[in-house]
N, C-alpha and C positions, 0 to 999 in steps of 0.2 A: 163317517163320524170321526175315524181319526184325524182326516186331514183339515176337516171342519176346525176337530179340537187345537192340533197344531198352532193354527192359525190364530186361533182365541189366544195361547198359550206366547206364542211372539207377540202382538199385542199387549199382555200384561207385564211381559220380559222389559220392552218397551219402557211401559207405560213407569214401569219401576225405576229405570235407568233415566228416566228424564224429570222425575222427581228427583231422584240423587242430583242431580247438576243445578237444582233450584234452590241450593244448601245459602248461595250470596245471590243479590241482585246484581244485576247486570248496567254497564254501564261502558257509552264510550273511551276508547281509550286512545288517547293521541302518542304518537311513536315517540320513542326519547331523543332529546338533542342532542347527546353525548354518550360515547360507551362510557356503562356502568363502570366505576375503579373497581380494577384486578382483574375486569374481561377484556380479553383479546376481540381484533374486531370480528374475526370471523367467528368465533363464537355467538358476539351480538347479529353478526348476519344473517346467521342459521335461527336464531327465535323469531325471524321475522319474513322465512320463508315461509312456504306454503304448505310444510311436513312437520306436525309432532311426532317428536321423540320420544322414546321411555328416558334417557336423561336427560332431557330438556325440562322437562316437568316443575323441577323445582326450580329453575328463573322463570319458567315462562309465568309460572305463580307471582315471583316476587316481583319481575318486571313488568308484566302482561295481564295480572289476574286483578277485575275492575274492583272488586274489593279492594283487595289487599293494597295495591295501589292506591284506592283511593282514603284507607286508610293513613298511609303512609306520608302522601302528599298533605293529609292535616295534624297530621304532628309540629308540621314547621308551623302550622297557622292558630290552631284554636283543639283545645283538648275539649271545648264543648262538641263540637262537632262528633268525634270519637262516639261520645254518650250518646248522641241522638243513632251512629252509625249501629252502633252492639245493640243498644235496644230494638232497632227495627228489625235488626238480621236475628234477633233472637223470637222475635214476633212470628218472622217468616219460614224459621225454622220449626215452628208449631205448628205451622198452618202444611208443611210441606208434612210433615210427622201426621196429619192426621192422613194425606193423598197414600203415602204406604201402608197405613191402618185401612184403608179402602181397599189396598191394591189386594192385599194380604184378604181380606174378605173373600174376594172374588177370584181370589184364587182356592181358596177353600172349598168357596161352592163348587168349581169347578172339577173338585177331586172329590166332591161326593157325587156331582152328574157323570163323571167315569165309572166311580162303585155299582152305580145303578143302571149303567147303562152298557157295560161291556162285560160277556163272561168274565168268573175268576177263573185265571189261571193262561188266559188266552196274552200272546205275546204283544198283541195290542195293547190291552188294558193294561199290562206289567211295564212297557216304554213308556206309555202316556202318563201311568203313574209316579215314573221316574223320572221322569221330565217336569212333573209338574211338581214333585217333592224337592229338587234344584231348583226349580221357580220360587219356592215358598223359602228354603234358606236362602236364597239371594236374597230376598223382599226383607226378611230376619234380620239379613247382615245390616241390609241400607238402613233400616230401623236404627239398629245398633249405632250404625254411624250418627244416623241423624239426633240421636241423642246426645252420644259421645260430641256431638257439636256446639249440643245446644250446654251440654256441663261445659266445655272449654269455654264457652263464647261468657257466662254467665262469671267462672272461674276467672276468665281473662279482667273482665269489669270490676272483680272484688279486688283485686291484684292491683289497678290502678290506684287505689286511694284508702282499699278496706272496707269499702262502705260499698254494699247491694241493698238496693233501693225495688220495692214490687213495681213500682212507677217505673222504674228505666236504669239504665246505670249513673251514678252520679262519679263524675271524677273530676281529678284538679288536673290545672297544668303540670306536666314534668316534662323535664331531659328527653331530646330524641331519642339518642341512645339509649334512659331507661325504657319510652316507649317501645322501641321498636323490640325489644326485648321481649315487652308483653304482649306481641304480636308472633310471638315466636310459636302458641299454640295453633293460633288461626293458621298460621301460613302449612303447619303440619296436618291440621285435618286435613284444611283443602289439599294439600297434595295427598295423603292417604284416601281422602274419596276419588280423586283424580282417576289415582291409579286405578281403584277398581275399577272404575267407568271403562279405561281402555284396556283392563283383561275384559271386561263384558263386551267391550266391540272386538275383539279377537275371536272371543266366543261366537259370536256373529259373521266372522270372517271364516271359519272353522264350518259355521252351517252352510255359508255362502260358497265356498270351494265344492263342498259335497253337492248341492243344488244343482250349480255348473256342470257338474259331470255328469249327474242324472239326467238331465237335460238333454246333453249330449248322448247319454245312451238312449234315451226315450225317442231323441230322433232318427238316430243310425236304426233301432227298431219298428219305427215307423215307415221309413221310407222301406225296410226290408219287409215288410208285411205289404205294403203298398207294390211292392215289385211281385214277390208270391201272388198277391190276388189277380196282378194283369197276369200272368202264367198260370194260373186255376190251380196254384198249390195253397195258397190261403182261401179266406173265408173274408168275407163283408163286414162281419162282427169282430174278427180279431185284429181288423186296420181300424175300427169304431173304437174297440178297446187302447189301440196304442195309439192311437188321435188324440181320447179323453187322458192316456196319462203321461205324454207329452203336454198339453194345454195345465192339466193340474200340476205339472215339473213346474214347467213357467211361472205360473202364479204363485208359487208358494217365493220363488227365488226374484222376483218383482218386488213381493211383501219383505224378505228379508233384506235385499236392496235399499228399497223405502226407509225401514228401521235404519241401516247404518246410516245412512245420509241425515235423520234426522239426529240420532245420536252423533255423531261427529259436530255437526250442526248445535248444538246444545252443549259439546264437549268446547270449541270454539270459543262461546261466548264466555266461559269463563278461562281461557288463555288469551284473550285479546283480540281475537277473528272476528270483530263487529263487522266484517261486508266483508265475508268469503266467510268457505265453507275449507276446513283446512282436513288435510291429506293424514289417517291417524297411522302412527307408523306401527312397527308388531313390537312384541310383548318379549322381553329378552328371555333365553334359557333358563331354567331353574336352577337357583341359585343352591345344588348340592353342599357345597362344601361349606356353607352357612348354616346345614342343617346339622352339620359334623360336627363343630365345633362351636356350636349352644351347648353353654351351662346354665343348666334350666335353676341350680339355687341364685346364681349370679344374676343370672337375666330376674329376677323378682326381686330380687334387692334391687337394679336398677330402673326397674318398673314404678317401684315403691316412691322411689325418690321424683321420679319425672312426671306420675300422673296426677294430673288437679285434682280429683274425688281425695284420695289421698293427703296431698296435702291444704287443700280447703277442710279435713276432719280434724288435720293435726293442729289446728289453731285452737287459741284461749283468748280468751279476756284475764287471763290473771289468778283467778278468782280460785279458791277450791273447790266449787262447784262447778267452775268454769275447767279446770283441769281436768277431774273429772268426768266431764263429762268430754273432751276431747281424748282422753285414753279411751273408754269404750268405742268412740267413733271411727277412732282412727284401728283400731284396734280389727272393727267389725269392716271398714274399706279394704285393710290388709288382707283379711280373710277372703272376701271377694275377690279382690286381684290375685290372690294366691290361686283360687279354684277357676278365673277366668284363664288363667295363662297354664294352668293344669290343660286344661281343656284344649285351647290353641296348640297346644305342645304336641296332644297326642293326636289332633286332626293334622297336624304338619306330617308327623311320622306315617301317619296313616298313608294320605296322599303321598308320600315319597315309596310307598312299597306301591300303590297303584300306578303311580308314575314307570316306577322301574317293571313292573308287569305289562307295561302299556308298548314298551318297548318291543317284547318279545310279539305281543297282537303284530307290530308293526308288521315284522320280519313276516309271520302270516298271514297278514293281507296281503303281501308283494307275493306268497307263493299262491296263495288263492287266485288271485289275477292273473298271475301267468299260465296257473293249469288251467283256467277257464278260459283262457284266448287259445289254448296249442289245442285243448277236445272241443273245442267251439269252430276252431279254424278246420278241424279233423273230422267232423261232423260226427261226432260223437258226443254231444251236446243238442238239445231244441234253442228254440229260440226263447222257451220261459224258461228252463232249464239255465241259459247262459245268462240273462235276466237275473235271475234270482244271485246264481255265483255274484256276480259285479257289485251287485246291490248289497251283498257282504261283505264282501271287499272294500268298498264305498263307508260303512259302518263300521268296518277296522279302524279305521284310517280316521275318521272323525270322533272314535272314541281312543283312538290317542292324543289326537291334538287337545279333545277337551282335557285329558289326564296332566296334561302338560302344562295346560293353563289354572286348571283346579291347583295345581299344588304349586304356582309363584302367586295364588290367589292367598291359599292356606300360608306360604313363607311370608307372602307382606305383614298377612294380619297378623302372625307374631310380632313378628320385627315395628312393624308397627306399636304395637303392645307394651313394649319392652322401650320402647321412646316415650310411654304414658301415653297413645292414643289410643284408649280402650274405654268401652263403656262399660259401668259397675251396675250390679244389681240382680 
């Protein structure tokens, strides 16, 4: 049942993560004829290898990302085009907004068929619980974003000319420079969804190294049962048993395999990889010393001023009724970004003592692992005895890397936040 569950549980992971990347359509993109002004050429050489970056992220956006791009190339030509572009991607964004409303369903079900289906209290049922409560705030966040996109994208359209229209957005010609400006939210969702996409294929990377090794011990125990039974110190049943959980290592690490290849694959199409599959690079160290020198009154004054909910409440018509009624609007957005960034604040702090707790597991998985190979080697140790040690070991180690990634996940979405990409409500 549990590894049934697993299974189910990467699939929804998945299934979330490839919804996130369905934020813009996709479109080809032909390579540039000239480096960009003020990039060096081996910078523009490196966006068009076959490895994302974590600082590549934001040219390969403005250079590379078929949206954004293809936004940009119709500034020189026609500002109708723009309108038909916001309206559809604002369409798309509904439509992908309700595939996270599904995702989220069935993840629910799924943590009442654990309720009902595994004692309480058993360490089964409390991992799969856990795993599947991580599942649900991930689906939360994409939610979040996918909103936070759909205000930007909707915000960006009134910005052009004043005027949102239910039909679509209507705007006038202006200035590149004014445009490119009001493209200036677009280009930061996508790189704040970006990024999470590749802490979530880290996290994938994190399950895929741990997989690898069990793998590897599954068959160093296999072939060591297999050698006992030709000597008649094993059993028939206990080479059956290390057969079936070598075969089920495999599988599970195939599956998660699959998953990154399609995620990378989906990550691609919105950096510019329309024919390849591009190389996603790792997730940089936790950016400590940014968590030191947040001031949390500061960082909400400059919240205030950078997010569109905010200032799409702060407008008037003139009017006294019209004022009016943007003091209470604006008034009641504040409060919401006040208690959103409350929030982000204390799950940053949070994750940064988990973090640094995470450190010291390290240090004892390394002693776990050592004293399990010296009485294992000493034969003072069985062989599920030395099984079991590894396989904790194995789970140190994978519950620091997640710690490590949860909390540049928790730093983005401040920092993010604090730039105005945050969804209100």
């Amino acid at each position: 049942m549990k590894k049934d569950f697993s299974k189910k549980l990467t699939g929804l992971l998945l299934a979330g993560a490839m919804t996130l990347t369905g934020l813009m359509p996709a479109y080809a993109v032909p390579p540039l004829d000239n480096v960009p002004e003020g990039m060096d050429q081996g910078t523009y050489d490196r966006l068009y290898d076959d490895t994302v970056e974590w600082s590549e992220l934001p040219d390969l956006i403005k250079y590379r990302n078929p949206t954004y791009t293809s936004y940009s190339a119709q500034i020189d030509s026609s500002m109708e085009d723009v309108e038909s572009s916001l309206s559809s991607d604002m369409f798309s964004l509904k439509d992908q907004l309700g595939n996270v409303d599904d995702t989220l369903s069935e993840l629910y079900k799924s943590q009442t068929e654990i309720k009902s289906s595994l004692p309480a209290g058993s360490p089964e049922r409390e991992q799969a619980l856990k795993l599947l409560d991580a599942a649900i705030n991930e689906a939360k966040a994409g939610r979040e974003q996918l909103k936070a996109g759909m205000d930007e994208l909707a915000d960006v359209g009134a910005q052009l000319d004043g005027r949102l229209y239910v039909s679509g957005i209507k705007t006038d010609v202006q200035s590149k420079e004014s445009m490119e400006r009001q493209l200036y939210p677009i280009l930061e969702q996508l790189q704040a969804t970006l990024e999470g996409l590749m802490i979530s294929y880290g996290q994938l990377r994190v399950s895929r190294e741990t997989l690898t090794e069990q793998v590897a011990l599954y068959q160093r125990l296999y072939e060591l049962q297999a050698s006992m039974l030709g000597t008649g110190l094993g059993t028939a049943a206990e080479l059956d048993k290390a057969a079936a959980d070598l075969e089920s290592a495999k599988a599970d690490l195939s599956q998660v395999d699959a998953s990154m290849e399609q995620l990378s694959r989906a990550m691609g199409l919105q950096l510019g990889y329309s024919d390849s599959v591009p190389v996603i690079g790792e997730v940089p160290e936790p950016d400590l010393a940014y968590i030191s020198s947040t001031d949390p009154a500061a960082d909400l004054e400059r919240a205030a001023a950078e997010n569109q909910t905010v200032k799409s409440a702060a407008r008037s018509d003139g009017s006294t009724a019209g004022n009016e009624s943007r003091d209470r609007n604006e008034n009641a957005a504040k409060g919401q970004l006040a208690s959103k960034l409350s929030e982000l604040y204390s799950d940053m702090k949070s994750k940064e003592l988990l973090y640094q707790s995470s450190l010291t597991t390290m240090e004892k998985a390394e002693r776990t692992k050592a004293s399990a190979e010296r009485m294992y080697g000493l034969g003072m140790l069985s062989t599920a005895e030395y099984q079991a040690q590894m396989l904790t070991y194995l789970g140190y180690m994978a519950s620091a890397e997640l710690a490590k990634l949860n909390l540049c996940q928790s730093i983005n979405n401040y920092k993010w936040a604090v730039n105005g990409v945050v969804s209100l409500g």
